[in-house]
N, C-alpha and C positions, 0 to 999 in steps of 0.2 A: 504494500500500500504506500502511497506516497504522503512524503509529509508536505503539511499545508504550505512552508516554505516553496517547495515546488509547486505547488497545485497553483499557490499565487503564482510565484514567477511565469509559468506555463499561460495562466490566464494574463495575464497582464501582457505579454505577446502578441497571447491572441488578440485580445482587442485593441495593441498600437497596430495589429495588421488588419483594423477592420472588422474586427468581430463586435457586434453590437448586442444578440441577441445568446443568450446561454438558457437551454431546456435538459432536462433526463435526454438522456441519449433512446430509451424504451419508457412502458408504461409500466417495467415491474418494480417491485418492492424493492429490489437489489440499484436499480438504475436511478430508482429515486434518491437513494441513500448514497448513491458516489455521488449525485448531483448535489446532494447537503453540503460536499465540500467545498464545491467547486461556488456554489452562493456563497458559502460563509468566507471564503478567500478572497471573494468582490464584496463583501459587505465588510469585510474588514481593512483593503486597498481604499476603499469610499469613506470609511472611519477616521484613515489615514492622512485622507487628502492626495492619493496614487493614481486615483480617477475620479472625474466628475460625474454629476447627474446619473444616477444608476437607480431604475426603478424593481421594485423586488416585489413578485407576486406571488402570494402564500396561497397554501393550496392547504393547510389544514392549522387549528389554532388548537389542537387536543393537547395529549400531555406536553408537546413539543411544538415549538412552530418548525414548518415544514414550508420549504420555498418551492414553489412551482415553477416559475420562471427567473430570469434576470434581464433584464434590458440597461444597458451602458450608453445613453446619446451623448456625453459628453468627452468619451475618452480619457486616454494617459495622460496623465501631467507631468509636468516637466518632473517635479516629486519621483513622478512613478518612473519614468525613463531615467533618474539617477539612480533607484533602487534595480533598474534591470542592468546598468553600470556598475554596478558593486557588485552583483552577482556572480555575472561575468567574469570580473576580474579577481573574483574570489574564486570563481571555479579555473580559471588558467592558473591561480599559483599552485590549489590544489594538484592538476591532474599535468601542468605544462613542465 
């Protein structure tokens, strides 16, 4: 499983390349629950200040809230593009 460190980084890629819209990849129980990460890693980037304007739509308010969707209209910020620059260059000392 990957950690949320990644799950951000990976996501924050994706949407400086465009990606605006984040859904479950299926309708199952399993697909929902990767997708929990991958909201909670854009609501915590949006937390941050890493991306702008990011609307989050819940799909359950039971024991947990439960995201259904994400939409991102505002993108990376400069913020967020200097945390995929540390990454980076944290992963080239690591593995260079």
């Amino acid at each position: 499983m990957k950690t949320l460190g990644l799950i951000l980084e990976n996501t924050l890629e994706e949407i400086s390349t465009g990606r605006k819209l984040f859904t479950p990849d299926a309708g199952t129980q399993e697909a929902i629950d990767t997708f929990q990460q991958v909201a909670k890693a854009i609501s915590y980037a949006d937390s941050e200040g890493l991306v702008e304007h990011c609307q989050f739509g819940i799909a359950d308010f039971t024991d947990r809230l439960t995201f259904s969707r994400v939409m991102v209209t505002g993108g990376v910020t400069e913020l967020g593009y200097e945390f995929l620059r540390q990454r980076s260059i944290s992963r080239q000392k690591k593995f260079g």
